[in-house]
C-alpha positions as CSV (number, residue, x, y, z in Angstrom):
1,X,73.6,13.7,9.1
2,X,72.5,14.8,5.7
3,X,71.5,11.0,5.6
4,X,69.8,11.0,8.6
5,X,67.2,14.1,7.2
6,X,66.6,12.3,3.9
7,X,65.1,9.5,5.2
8,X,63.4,12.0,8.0
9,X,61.5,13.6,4.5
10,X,61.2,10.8,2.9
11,X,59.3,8.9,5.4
12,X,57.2,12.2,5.5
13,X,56.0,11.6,2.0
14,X,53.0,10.4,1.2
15,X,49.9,9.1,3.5
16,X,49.7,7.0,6.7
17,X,47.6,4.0,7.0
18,X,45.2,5.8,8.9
19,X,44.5,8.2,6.1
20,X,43.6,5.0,3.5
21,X,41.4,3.4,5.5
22,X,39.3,6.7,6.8
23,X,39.3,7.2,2.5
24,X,38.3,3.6,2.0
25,X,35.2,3.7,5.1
26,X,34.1,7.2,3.6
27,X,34.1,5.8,-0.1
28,X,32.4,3.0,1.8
29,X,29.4,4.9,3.1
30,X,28.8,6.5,0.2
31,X,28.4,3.5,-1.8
32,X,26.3,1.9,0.5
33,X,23.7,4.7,0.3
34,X,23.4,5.2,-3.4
35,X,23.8,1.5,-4.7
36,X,19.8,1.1,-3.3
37,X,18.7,4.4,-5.3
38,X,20.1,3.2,-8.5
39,X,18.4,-0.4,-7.7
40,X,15.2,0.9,-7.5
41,X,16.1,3.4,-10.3
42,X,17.0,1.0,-12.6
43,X,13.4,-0.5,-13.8
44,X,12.6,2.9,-15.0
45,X,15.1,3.3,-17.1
46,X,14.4,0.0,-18.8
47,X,10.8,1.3,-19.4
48,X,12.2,4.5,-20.7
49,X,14.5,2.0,-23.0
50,X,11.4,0.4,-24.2
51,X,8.9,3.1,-24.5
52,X,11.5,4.6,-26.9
53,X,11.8,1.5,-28.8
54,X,8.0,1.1,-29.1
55,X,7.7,5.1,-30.4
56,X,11.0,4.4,-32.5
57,X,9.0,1.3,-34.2
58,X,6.2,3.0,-34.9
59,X,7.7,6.2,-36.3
60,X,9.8,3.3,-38.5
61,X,6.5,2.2,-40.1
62,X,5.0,5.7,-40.4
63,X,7.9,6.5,-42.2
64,X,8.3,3.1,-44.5
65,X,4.5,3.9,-45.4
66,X,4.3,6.8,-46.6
67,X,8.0,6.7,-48.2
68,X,6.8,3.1,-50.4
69,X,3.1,4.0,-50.9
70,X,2.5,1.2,-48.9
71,X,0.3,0.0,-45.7
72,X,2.8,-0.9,-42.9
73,X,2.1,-1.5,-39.1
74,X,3.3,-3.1,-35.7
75,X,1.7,-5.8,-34.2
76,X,2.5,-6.9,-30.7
77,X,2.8,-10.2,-29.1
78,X,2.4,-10.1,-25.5
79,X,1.9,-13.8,-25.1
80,X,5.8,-14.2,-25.8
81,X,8.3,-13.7,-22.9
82,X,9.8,-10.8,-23.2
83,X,7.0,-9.3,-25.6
84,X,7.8,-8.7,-29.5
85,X,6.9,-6.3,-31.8
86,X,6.4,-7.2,-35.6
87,X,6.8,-4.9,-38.6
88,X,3.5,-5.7,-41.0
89,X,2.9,-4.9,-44.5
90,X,-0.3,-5.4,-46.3
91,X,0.3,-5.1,-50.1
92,X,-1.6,-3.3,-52.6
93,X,-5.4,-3.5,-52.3
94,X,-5.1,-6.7,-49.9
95,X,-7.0,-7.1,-46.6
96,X,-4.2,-9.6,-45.2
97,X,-1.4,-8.7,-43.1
98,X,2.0,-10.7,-43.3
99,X,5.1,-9.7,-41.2
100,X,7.5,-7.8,-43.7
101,X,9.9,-10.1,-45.3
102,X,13.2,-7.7,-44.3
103,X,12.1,-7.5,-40.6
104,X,12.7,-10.1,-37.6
105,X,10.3,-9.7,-34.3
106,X,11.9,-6.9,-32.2
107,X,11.9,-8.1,-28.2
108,X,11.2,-5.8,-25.6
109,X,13.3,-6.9,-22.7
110,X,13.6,-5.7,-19.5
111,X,11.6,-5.0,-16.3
112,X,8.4,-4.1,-17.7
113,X,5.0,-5.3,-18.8
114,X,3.0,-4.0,-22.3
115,X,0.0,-3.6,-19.9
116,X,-2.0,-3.0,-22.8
117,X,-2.2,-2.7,-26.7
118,X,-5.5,0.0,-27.5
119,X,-6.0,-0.4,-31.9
120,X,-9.2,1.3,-32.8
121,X,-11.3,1.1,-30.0
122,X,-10.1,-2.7,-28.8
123,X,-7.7,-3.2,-25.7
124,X,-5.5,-5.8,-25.5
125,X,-4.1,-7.0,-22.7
126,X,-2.6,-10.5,-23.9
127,X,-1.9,-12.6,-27.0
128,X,-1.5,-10.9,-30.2
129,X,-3.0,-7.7,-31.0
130,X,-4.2,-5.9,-33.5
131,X,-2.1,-3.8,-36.4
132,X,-1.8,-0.5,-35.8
133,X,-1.1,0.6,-39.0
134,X,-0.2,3.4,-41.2
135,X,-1.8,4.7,-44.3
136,X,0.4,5.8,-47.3
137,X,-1.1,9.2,-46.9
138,X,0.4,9.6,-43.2
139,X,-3.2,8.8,-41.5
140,X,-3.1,6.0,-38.7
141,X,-5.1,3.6,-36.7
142,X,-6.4,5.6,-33.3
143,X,-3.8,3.3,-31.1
144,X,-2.5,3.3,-27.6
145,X,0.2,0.9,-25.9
146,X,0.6,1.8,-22.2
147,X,4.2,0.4,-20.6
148,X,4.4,-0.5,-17.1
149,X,7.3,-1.1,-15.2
150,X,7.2,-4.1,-13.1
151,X,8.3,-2.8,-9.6
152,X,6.1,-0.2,-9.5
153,X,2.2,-0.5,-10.8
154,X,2.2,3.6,-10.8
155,X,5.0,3.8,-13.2
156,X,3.9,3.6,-16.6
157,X,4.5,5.4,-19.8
158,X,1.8,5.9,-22.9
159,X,2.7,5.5,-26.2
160,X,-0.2,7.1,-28.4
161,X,-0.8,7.7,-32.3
162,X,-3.0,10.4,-34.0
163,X,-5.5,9.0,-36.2
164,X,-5.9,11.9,-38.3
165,X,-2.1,12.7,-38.7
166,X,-0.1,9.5,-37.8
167,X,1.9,11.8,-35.6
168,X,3.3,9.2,-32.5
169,X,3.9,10.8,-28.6
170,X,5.3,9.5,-25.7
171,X,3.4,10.6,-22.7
């Protein structure tokens, strides 16, 4: 008898098919409902990803500018797939710009377009741009780069630089 009860309790233990599969069809459901929010969520995170690397660029060359008492900049290629950024120097009293010998072209993948480069007054919406550069002092070129993610036409994120300061803000 005392057999009998233990395999009574033991059979008692635990959870019947039924339970699983109501889990699994539940879990189901759920899934099914948020995998097409985090789709469409997804290409604006990659423009957040690259917005930051953008600002994080520029503030790099602000920074190597006024810390080496040299002219740096970035200057974009958008005629590359994905588009690339280049750090630029421009030594001494020179009017040339070369890429700066530690620094390899940073791409800017993901699901988004550089809809256009603003330096000084000039947009640019393909090929290379102009350098928006920074002074020794901390002063800047008056530049703009506008991000646009490539689902959504409406979604886009400014990257602007003070002339007078060389202060960079993501808007």
């Amino acid at each position: 008898m005392n057999f009998t009860k233990k395999i009574i309790q033991r059979s008692r233990a635990g959870f019947t098919m039924l339970e699983l599969l109501t889990v699994v069809a539940i879990m189901g459901v759920v899934t099914a409902i948020a995998i097409p929010s985090f789709v469409n969520y997804y290409p604006h995170i990659q423009l957040k990803n690259v917005s930051t690397a953008i600002y994080s660029s520029l503030q790099g060359a602000r920074a190597q500018a006024v810390g080496s008492s040299a002219h740096y900049g970035i200057r974009f290629d958008l005629s590359s797939t994905p588009p690339t950024l280049l750090l630029m120097t421009r030594p001494g009293s020179s009017s040339a710009w070369t890429q700066a010998s530690a620094s390899a072209p940073r791409s800017l993948e993901g699901a988004i377009y550089v809809n256009k480069v603003t330096v000084d007054g000039t947009a640019y919406t393909s090929g290379t741009t102009g350098v928006i550069s920074f002074e020794p002092v901390g002063t800047a070129s008056n530049a703009t780069v506008v991000v646009q993610n490539a689902r959504d036409t409406n979604d886009t994120i400014s990257i602007s630089v003070n002339p007078a300061t060389g202060r960079v803000k993501i808007e």
